[in-house]
N, C-alpha and C positions, 0 to 999 in steps of 0.2 A: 504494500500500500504506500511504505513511504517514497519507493522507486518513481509508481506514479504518479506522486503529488510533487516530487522533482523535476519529473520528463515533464511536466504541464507548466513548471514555472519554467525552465528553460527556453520553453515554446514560446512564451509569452516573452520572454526576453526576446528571442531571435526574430518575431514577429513584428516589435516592436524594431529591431535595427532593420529589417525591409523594407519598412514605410519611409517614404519620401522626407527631410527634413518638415517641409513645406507643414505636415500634418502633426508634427509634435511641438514644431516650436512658438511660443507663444507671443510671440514679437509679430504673427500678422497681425494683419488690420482692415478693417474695407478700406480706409484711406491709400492702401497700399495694393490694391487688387485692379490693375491696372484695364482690364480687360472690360471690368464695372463699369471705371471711370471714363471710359473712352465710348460705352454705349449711354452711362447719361449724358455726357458731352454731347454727344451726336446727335440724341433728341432731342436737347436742347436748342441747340445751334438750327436743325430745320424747324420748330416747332416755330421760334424767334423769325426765321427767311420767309417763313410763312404772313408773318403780320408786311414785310415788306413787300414782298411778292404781290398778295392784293392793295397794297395803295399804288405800287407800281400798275397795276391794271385797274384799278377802279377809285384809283385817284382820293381814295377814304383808308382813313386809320380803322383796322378791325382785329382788336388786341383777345376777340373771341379765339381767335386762330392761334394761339399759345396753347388754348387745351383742347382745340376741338382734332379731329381726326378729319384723313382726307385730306386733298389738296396736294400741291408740291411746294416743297421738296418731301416727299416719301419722310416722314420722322419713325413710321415702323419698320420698315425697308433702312433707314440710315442705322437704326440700332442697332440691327441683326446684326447690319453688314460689319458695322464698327467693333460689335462682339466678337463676331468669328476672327478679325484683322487681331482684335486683343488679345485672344488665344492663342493666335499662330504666333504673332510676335513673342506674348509671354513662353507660353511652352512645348513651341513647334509645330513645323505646317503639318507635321511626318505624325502628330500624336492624334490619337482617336479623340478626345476632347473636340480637338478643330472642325475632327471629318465632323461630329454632331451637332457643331455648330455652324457650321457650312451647310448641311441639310436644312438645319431649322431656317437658317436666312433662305435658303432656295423656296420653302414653303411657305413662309410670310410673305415674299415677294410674287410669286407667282398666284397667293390668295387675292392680294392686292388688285393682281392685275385679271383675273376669273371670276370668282365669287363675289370681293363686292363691288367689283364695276359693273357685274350685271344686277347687284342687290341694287347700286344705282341709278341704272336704268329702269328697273321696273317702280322705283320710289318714283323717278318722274312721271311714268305711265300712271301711275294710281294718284297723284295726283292731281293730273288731268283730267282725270274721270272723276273723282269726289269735284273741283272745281266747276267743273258744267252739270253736278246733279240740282234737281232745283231745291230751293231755300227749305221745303217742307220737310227734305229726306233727313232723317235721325245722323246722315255722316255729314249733313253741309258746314256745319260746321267746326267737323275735327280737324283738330290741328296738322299743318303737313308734315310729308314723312320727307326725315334728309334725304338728299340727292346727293351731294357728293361723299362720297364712302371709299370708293375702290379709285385708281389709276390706269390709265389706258398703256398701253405696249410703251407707247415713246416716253409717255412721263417716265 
C-alpha cells in the first residue's frame, strides 16, 4: 500500500514538470494575454471607424454605432481575425490552438457574410409588408425589425 501511495505522488510530481510553465506560474495576468488584448483592441478600433464611416456617408454623428452590430468595418470578423493573428504570434502558427482559432474566425466571417445578410434581407422584406398593411391590422404598428445585421462578399 505504501509502494502505491508513492508511485501516485511521484506521478503527480512528474505530471506537474510536463505542464507548460505558462500553467503553474502565477505571474500571468489578463493584462499580459496578448492574444485578448489585441481582439479587444480590434473591436474596439472598428466599432469607433464605425461612428466615422457613417458621418462620412451620411454627413450625421451616430455614436449608436459603438454598440450596435452590422455595418463596416466587420468588428466581429476584426476580433476573430485579431485573435487567431494573437495566437499565432503568441504561441505559433504550427500549434492547434491557432488551427481552432482560425476555424472559429473562418465561421464568424462567412456567418456574416450567409446567415445574416440574408436575416437582413428578409428584415427588409417584412418590413415592407407590415408598412403597406392598413392602420386597423394588430402589426401596423410594430416596431421594425433591423436591417442591417450581416455583410455582403466585398464588405
Amino acid at each position: 500500500m505504501d509502494e502505491l501511495a508513492g508511485s501516485s505522488g511521484s506521478l503527480i510530481q512528474n505530471s506537474e514538470k510536463s505542464l507548460p510553465s505558462m500553467y503553474l506560474s502565477s505571474s500571468s495576468s489578463i493584462l499580459t494575454n496578448y492574444p485578448l488584448i489585441s481582439a479587444f483592441v480590434a473591436f474596439a478600433l472598428a466599432q469607433s471607424i464605425k461612428v466615422f464611416t457613417c458621418w462620412f456617408k451620411e454627413r450625421r454623428w451616430d455614436f449608436k454605432q459603438l454598440v450596435g452590430s452590422g455595418g463596416m468595418p466587420s468588428s466581429h470578423s476584426a476580433t476573430v481575425t485579431a485573435l487567431a493573428a494573437g495566437i499565432g504570434f503568441s504561441d505559433g502558427f504550427g500549434e492547434s490552438l491557432f488551427a481552432a482559432a482560425l476555424v472559429l474566425a473562418c465561421v464568424v466571417m462567412y456567418d456574416a457574410t450567409g446567415v445574416r445578410l440574408q436575416a437582413g434581407r428578409q428584415a427588409e422584406v417584412l418590413n415592407q409588408i407590415v408598412y403597406e398593411l392598413p392602420a386597423e391590422h394588430p402589426l401596423a404598428e410594430s416596431r421594425p425589425l433591423r436591417e442591417l445585421l450581416g455583410h455582403t462578399p466585398p464588405q
